[in-house]
C-alpha positions, -999 to +999 in steps of 0.1 A: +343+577-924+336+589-892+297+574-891+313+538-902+333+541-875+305+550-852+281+524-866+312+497-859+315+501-825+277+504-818+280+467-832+307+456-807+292+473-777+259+455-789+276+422-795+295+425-758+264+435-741+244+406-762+271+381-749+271+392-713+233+389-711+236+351-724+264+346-696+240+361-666+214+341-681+237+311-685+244+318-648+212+323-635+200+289-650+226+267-636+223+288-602+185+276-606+193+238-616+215+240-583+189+252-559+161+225-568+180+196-557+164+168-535+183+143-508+171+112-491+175+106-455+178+076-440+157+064-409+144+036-386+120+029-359+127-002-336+093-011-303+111-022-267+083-046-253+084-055-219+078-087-195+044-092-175+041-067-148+019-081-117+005-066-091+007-069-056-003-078-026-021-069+010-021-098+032-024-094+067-017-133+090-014-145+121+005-172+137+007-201+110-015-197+079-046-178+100-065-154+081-049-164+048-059-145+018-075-106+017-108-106+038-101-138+055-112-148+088-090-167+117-106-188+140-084-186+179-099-216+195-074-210+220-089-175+237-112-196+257-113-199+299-134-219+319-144-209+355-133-174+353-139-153+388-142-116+391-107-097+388-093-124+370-073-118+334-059-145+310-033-135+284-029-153+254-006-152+226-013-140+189+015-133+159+005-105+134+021-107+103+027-090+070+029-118+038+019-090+016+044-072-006+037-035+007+047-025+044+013-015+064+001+001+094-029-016+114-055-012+142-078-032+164-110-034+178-134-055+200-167-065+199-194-096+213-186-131+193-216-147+175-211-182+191-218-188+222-247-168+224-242-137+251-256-143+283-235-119+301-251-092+320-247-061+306-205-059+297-183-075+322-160-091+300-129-070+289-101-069+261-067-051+259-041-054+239-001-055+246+036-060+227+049-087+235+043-122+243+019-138+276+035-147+313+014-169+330+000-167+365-004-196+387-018-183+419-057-173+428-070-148+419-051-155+381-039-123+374-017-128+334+006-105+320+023-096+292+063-086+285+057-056+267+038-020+270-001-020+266-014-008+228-042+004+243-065+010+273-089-022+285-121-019+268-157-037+280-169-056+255-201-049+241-221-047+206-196-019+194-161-018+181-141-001+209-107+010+197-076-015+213-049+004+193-042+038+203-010+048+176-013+021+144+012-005+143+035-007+116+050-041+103+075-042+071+067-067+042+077-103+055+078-086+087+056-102+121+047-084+159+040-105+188+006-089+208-006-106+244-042-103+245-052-103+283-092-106+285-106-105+321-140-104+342-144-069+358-143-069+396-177-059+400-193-083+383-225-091+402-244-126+412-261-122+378-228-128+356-223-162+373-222-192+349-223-170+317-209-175+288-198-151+257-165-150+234-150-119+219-144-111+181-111-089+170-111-073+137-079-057+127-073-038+099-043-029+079-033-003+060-010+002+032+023+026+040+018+061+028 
């Protein structure tokens, strides 16, 4: 009696421990089905394209439409003098301008002309530079000035490029600056400078803004 009883309970203890082992099982399969699952995300890509972009421009002008485009050349008929004397200076008026698009800094220098030919002895003839604009001078010997402060010191002309800008000048885009060039025969020119001729060339050169 007592081993049926025995063997009975070994076959309920086997069954529950059968049945829990199919549960955890159970359990551990559906835990597994959960874990493998996939999702789909959305997305999207959308290109901004811009307009033309153009560059810009260094243009450096003077008075109307002289020296138009990079590189160009302007020619001043109107720096000219006939009969000059020693110790005499003529100013004349030039506009410097900036039709560019950045703001620039420039200089200047002087040197002989091409045409006429130089027949001056040695370097009489001399340049400088002012601000400002040219007052005239009606009595001999004709001594011209200008209205503002000199740029630079008086240079005698010769087959260099003397300096006529000490500090650059600086001119905003769209911006001009009026210079008086005075150009006069030194005082001691000699016999051998009479009925000469010559003409000066200015090169200036700008500089973009830093």
């Amino acid at each position: 009696m007592a081993r049926h009883a025995e063997s009975t309970a070994r076959r309920i203890w086997s069954g529950a421990r059968s049945d829990r082992t199919r549960a955890l099982l159970s359990l551990g399969l559906l835990v597994g089905f959960g874990s493998i699952g996939t999702y789909a995300y959305w997305s999207d890509t959308a290109v901004v394209t811009g307009g033309p972009i153009t560059s810009g421009a260094m243009d450096l002008q003077f008075d109307t439409n002289g020296a138009v485009g990079n590189g160009a050349g302007y020619a001043k008929t109107t720096i000219t003098w006939t009969g000059l004397a020693p110790d005499e200076r003529k100013a004349f008026n030039l506009t410097v301008k900036n039709v560019g698009n950045p703001p620039f800094t420039y200089l200047a220098t002087a040197t002989r002309g091409v045409s006429p030919t130089w027949t001056f002895t040695g370097s009489p003839i001399t340049v400088q530079l002012y601000a400002g604009t040219a007052v005239a001078d009606t009595t001999y010997p004709q001594q011209d000035s200008c209205t503002g402060s000199p740029l630079g010191t008086a240079q005698a002309v010769d087959t260099t490029n003397k300096p006529l800008i000490s500090t650059a000048q600086e001119i905003a885009a769209g911006g001009t600056q009026s210079i008086c060039i005075i150009v006069g025969l030194d005082p001691a020119a000699d016999n051998a400078n009479q009925s000469k001729t010559g003409s000066v060339s200015l090169t200036f050169t700008a500089n973009q803004k830093p």
